[in-house]
C-alpha positions in Angstrom: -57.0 -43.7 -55.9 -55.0 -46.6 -56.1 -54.0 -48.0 -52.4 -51.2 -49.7 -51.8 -50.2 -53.1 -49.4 -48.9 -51.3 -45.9 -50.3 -47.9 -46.6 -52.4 -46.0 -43.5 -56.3 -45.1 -43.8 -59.0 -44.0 -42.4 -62.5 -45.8 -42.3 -64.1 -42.3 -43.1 -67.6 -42.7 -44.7 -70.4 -45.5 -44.8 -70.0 -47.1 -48.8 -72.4 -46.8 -51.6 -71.2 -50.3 -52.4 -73.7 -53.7 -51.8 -71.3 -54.9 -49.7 -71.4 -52.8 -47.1 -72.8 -53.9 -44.0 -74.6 -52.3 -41.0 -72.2 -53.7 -38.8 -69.8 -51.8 -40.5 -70.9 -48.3 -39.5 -69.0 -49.2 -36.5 -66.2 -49.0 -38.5 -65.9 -45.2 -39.6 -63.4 -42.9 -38.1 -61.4 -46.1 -36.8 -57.9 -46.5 -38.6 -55.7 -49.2 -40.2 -53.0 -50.5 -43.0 -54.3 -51.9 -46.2 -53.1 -55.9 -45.8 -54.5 -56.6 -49.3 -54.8 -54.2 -51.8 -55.3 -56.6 -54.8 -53.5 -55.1 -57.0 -53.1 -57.8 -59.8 -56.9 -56.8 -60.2 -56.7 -52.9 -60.4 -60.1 -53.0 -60.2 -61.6 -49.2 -57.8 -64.5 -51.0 -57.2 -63.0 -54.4 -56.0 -63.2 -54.6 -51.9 -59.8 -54.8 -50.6 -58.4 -56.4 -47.4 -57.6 -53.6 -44.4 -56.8 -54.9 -40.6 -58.5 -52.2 -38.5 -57.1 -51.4 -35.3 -58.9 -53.5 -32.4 -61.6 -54.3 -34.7 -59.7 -57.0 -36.5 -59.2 -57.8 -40.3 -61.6 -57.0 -43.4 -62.5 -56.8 -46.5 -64.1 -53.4 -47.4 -65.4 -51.4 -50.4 -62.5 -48.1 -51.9 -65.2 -46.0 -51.6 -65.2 -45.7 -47.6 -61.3 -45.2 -47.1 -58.6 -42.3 -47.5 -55.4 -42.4 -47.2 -54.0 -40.7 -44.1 -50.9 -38.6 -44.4 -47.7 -39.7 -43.6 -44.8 -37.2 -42.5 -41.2 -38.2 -42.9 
């Protein structure tokens, strides 16, 4: 899945990726908006930049978000 700047998601797993941190089990089931999807890479396995609600901004791994359903 490609995610997109502004788009809603979910912190919903720990990542297989090396990046991951322990400090960022804290992080599962809290939600955000992708601030930096890098794009111009198009790279899934490139972290990209979410801010987290009251946990501030970060860069995570794809492989730990979902998208979260929007209804219009």
């Amino acid at each position: 899945m490609q995610f997109r700047r502004g788009q809603k998601i979910e912190v919903y797993q720990t990542s297989k990726d090396e990046a991951w941190e322990s400090y960022m089990d804290d992080f599962i089931g809290c939600h955000g908006i992708i601030t930096d999807p890098d794009t111009a890479i198009n790279d899934p396995d490139a972290l990209i930049e979410v801010s987290l609600q009251g946990m501030g901004t970060h860069r995570l791994p794809q492989d730990c978000l979902r998208a979260l359903e929007t209804h219009t």
